[in-house]
C-alpha positions as protocol buffer text, in pm:
chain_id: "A"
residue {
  index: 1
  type: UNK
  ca { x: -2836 y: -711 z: 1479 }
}
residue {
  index: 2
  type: UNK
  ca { x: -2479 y: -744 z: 1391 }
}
residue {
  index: 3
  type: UNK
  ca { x: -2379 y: -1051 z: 1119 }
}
residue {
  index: 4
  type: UNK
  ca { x: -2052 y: -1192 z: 1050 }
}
residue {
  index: 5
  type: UNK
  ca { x: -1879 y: -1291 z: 741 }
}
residue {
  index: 6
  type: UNK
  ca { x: -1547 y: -1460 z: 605 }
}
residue {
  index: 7
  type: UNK
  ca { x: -1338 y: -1266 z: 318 }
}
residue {
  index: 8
  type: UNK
  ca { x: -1243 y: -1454 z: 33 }
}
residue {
  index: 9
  type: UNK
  ca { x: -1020 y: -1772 z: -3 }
}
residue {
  index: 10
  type: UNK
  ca { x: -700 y: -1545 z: -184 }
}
residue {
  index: 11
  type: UNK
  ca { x: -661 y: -1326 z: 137 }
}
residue {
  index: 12
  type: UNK
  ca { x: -387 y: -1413 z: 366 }
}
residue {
  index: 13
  type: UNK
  ca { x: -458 y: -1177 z: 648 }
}
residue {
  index: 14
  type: UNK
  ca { x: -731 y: -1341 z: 893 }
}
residue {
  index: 15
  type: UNK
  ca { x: -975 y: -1184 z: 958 }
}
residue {
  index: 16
  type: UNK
  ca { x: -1381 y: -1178 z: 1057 }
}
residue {
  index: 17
  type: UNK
  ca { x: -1577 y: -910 z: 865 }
}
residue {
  index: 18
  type: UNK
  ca { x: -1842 y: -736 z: 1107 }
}
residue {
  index: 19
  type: UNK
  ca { x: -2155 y: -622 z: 976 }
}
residue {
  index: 20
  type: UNK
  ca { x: -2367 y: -362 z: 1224 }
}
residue {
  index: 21
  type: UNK
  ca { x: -2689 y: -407 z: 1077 }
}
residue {
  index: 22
  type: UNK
  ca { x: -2809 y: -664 z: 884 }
}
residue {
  index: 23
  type: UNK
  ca { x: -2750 y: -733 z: 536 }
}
residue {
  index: 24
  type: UNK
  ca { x: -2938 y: -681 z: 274 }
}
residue {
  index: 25
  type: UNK
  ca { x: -2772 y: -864 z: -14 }
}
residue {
  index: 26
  type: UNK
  ca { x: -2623 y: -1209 z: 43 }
}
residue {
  index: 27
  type: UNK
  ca { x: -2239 y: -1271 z: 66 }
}
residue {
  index: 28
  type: UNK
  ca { x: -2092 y: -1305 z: -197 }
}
residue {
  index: 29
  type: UNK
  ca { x: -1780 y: -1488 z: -22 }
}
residue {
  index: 30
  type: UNK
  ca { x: -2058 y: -1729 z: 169 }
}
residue {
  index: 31
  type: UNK
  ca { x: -2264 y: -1712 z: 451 }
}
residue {
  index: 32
  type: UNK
  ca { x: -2337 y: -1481 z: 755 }
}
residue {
  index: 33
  type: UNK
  ca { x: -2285 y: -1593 z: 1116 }
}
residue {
  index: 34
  type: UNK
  ca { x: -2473 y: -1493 z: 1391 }
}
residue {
  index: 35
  type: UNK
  ca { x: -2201 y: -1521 z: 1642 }
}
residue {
  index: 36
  type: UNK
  ca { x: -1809 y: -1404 z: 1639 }
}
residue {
  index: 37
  type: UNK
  ca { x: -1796 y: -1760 z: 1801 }
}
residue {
  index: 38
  type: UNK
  ca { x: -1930 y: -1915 z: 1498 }
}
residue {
  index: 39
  type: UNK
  ca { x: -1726 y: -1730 z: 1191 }
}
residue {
  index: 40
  type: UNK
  ca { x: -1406 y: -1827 z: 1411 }
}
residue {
  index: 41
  type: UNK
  ca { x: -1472 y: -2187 z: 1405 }
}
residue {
  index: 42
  type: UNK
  ca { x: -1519 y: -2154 z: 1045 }
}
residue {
  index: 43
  type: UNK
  ca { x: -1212 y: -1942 z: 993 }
}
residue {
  index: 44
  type: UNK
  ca { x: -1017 y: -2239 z: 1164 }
}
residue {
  index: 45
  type: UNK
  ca { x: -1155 y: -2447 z: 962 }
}
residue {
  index: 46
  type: UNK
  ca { x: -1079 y: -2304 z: 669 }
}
residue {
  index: 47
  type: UNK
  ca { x: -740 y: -2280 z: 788 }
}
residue {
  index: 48
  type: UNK
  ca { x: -658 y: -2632 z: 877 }
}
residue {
  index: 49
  type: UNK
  ca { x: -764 y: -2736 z: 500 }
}
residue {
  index: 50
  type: UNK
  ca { x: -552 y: -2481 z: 374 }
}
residue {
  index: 51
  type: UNK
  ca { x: -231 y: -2637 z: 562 }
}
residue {
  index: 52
  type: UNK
  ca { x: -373 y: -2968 z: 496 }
}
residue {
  index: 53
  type: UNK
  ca { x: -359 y: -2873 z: 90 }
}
residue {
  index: 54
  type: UNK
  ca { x: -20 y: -2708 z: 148 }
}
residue {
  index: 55
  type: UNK
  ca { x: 106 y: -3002 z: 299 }
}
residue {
  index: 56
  type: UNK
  ca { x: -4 y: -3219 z: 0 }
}
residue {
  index: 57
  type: UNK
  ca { x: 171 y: -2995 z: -232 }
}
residue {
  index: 58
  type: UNK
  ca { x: 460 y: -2989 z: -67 }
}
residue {
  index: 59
  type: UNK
  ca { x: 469 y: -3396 z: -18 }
}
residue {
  index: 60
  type: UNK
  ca { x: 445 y: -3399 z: -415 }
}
residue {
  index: 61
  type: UNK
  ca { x: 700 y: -3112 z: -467 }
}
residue {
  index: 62
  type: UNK
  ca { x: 924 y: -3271 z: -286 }
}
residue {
  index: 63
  type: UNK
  ca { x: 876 y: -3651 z: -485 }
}
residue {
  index: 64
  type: UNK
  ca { x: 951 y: -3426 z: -762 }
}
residue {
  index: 65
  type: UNK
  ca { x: 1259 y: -3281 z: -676 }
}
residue {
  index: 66
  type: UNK
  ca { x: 1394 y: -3637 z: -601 }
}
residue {
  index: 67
  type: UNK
  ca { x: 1325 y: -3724 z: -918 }
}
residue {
  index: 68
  type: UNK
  ca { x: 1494 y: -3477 z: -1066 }
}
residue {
  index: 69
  type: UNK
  ca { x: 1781 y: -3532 z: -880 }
}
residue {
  index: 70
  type: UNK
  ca { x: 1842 y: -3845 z: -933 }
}
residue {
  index: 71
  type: UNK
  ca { x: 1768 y: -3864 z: -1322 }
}
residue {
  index: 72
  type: UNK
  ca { x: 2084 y: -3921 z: -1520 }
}
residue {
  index: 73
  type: UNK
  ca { x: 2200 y: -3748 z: -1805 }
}
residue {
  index: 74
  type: UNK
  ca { x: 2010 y: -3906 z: -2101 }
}
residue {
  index: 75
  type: UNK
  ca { x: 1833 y: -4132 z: -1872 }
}
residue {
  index: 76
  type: UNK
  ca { x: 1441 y: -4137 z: -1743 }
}
């Protein structure tokens, strides 16, 4: 019975990890899916939170560069 699994969050190359048999340990990364189907919907999702934190960061980078650009000398 083949299992599927994520890799971890600091990987930037996508990809589903296929198990052929099934595992004996749990993941360490998170769960097993039964279906390819199923660890690409999670993959997705992981990758739309991912943008949606990027985009957050960016948003407040951004505030702060404006700040920063429009401080005067000796000012606030």
């Amino acid at each position: 019975m083949r299992k599927y699994e994520l890799p971890p969050f600091g990987l930037q190359r996508p990809r589903i990890i296929e198990h052929r048999a099934t595992p004996i340990r749990p993941s360490a990364h998170g769960k097993y899916f039964n279906t390819w189907e199923e660890a690409h919907a999670a993959l997705l999702e992981r990758a739309r939170k991912q943008v949606a934190i990027s985009e957050l960061k960016l948003a407040e980078s951004r505030k702060f560069l404006e700040k920063v650009k429009t401080m005067q000398k000796g000012g606030k």
